[in-house]
Every structure is written in C-alpha cells, then in structure tokens.
C-alpha positions, -999 to 999 in steps of 0.1 A, spaced: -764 185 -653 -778 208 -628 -792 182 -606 -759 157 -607 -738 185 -596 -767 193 -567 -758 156 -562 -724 155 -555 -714 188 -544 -738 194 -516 -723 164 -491 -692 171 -508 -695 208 -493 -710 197 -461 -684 175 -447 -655 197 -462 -674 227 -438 -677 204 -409 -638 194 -411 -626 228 -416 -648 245 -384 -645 214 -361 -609 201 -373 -597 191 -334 -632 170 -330 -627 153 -364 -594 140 -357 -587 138 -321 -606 101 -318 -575 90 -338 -548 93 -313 -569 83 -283 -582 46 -266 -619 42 -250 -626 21 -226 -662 17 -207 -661 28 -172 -676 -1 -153 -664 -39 -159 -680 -70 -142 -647 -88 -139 -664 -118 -120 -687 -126 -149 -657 -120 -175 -637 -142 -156 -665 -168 -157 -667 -164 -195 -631 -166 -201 -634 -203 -182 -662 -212 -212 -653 -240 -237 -669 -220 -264 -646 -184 -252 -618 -205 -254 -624 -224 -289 -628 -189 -302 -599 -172 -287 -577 -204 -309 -598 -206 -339 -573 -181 -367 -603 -169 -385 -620 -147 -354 -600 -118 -342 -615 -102 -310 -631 -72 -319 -635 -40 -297 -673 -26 -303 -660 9 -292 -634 9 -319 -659 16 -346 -669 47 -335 -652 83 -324 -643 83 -290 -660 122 -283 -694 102 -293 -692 68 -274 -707 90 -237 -737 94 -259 -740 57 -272 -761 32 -254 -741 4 -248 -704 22 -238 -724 53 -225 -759 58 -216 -763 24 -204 -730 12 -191 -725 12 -155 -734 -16 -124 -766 -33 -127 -767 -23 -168 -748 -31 -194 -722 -46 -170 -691 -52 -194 -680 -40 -223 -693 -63 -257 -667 -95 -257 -665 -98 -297 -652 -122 -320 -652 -114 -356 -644 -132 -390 -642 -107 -416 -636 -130 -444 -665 -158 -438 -688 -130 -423 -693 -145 -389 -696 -129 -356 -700 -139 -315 -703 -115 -290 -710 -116 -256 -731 -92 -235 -741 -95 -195 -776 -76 -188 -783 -67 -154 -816 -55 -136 -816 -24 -145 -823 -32 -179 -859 -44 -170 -892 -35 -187 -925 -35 -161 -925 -73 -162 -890 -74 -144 -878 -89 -178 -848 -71 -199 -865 -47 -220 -871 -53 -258 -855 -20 -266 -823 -33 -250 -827 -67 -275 -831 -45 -303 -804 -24 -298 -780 -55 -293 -792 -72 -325 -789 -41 -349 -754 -24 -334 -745 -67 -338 -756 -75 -372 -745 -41 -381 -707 -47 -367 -706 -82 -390 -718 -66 -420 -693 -34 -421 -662 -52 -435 -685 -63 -465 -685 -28 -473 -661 -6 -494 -658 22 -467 -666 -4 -438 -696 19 -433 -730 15 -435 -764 23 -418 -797 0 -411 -822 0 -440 -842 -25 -426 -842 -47 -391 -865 -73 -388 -869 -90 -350 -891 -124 -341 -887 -123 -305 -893 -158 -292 -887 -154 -251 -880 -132 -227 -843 -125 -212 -841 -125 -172 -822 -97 -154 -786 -106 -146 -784 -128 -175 -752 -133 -199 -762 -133 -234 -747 -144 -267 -753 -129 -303 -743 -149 -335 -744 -135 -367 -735 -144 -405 -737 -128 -437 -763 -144 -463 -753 -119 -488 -734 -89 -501 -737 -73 -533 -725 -38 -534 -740 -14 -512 -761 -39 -499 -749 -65 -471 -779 -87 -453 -771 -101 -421 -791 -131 -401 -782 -135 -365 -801 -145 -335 -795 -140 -297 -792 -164 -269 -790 -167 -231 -755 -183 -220 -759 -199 -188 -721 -195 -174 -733 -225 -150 -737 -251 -181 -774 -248 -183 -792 -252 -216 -797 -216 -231 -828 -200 -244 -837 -184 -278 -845 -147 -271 -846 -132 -305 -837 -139 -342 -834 -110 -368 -822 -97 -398 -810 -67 -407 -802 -53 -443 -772 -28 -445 -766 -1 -472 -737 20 -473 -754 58 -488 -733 66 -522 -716 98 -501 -700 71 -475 -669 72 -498 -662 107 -486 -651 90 -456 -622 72 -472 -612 104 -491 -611 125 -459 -607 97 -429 -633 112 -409 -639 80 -387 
C-alpha cells in the first residue's frame, strides 16, 4: 500500500510544486506564437513550386503542422532545431510539416546548410539523428492519450551521406499503437529542388512510450 502511494503521490507532488513556484513559466507558452529567427525564403519558395508540396497542401487528410507548436515557447532557444542550430548556413528554415493524424503519416521538410558538417564536409550524423527521432517522435504523439511521449528506443541504418546545402525530406508512418506504446518507421531522403533523383540517407525506427505520470499533463495542462 505503502509503495503504490510512493507511486502516485511523488510526481503527483512534484509537478503540483513546480506549478505553484513557477506558475508565470508554466503558463505563459499559452498565449504566445514562436517563430525561428532565420528563414531561407529562396529555398521555401523553391519547395512551395514542388509537385509533391503541392499534392500535399490539397490532399484533406495532412494538415501542415508547426514543429515549434509541440513545445513551450521559454524552451524552444534551447532546442536544436528552432534554437541552437537555427540560423544562416544551419538549419536554414523552420521544419515544413505535413501531418495525418488519423492514418499516422508524416512529410516534413528540412534544408541543411554547411555548417552542419562533420570532418568529412558531410552533414553530421548527429544532425540525421536528431531529425529522425524529434520526426518519428512528432507522428507518433497523436497515437497517444496525452499526445505525449518520450523515445524508448531509436534504431538508425544509415545508408549515405547528406551533402551540405542539401534539402531533405523525412517520411514516416505508424506500424503500430497499442497503449502506451506507438512504433514508428520512417526514413529520410535528399530532395533535389532541381528534379534530380534523391538519395537514401537514413532509415529508422523509433518506439514511443508515454510514462504512466504523462496523464498529469491533461489534468493540469502543463504543455
């Protein structure tokens, strides 16, 4: 009896703390709109021109989805992709997303520039990673009863290297949700804006779990 009260009222007590001594922090994310600092506007013009950008922006079951959205706006400085990372010659716009809740499906679009590189001149592996598990992450939330979740497992075949100043595509689908548990497959592309054939760069998959205290987010709307 001891232990399932240990259980329930130590996170229980530990977000009620954190919202009564940081109340303003908790909340103020609510009311406001992030946007990253830095946009390449040339290369999302050139995507916007895409057959593929445009079938998506028509098909009713993708909605464009906002990357920053899923996080408080006091914490995306600290993220990679809309903080850390973002500016000229990085992460050079802000993740173009399209997602299908219902069917589990995502497309996102991503422009890497030179900055990016490992030693071999090459976009670093790290920055793949990242892509894949905030990506697969993204299309597996709405399979969850909170729309929360954290990575249990990622799992990455990485098949080529990406070049600097590249525009890259992730696609993703969910192969199963039972629960707590969603598992996502998606892989990552280049996307020539010039009509070349893209390259594989990576495939993965990632299981999401959603931790049993996640519901205290519903109860209390903390994000």
């Amino acid at each position: 009896m001891l232990r399932l009260i240990t259980r329930i009222g130590s996170p229980l007590a530990a977000l009620t703390v954190g919202y009564l001594v940081f109340p303003k922090e908790w909340n103020k994310s609510h009311h406001l709109q992030g946007h990253v600092v830095h946009v390449n506007e040339a290369v999302v013009g050139q995507l916007e021109d895409t057959n593929e950008f445009k079938d998506l922006q028509k098909n009713a079951n993708y909605r464009y989805y906002r990357f920053g959205d899923a996080m408080p706006l006091q914490h995306r400085k600290n993220h990679i992709g809309h903080g850390l990372l973002s500016g000229p010659d990085m992460f050079e716009i802000e993740p173009i997303a399209f997602l299908d809740e219902q069917n589990g499906q995502l497309v996102s679009f991503y422009h890497l520039g030179k900055l990016l590189t490992s030693q071999d001149n090459q976009i670093h592996n790290g920055v793949i990673s990242t892509i894949l598990d905030e990506g697969l992450c993204i299309c597996g939330f709405p399979q969850l009863a909170s729309q929360k979740g954290v990575t249990a497992q990622l799992a990455i075949d990485f098949k080529n290297q990406a070049p600097p100043d590249t525009t890259v595509r992730l696609t993703a689908r969910v192969v199963e949700a039972k629960g707590r548990k969603v598992v996502i497959d998606g892989f990552l592309d280049t996307f020539p804006l010039d009509g070349l054939d893209s390259t594989r760069i990576a495939e993965a998959q990632c299981v999401l779990v959603e931790p049993k205290w996640f519901r205290y987010f519903l109860w209390f709307k903390l994000v």
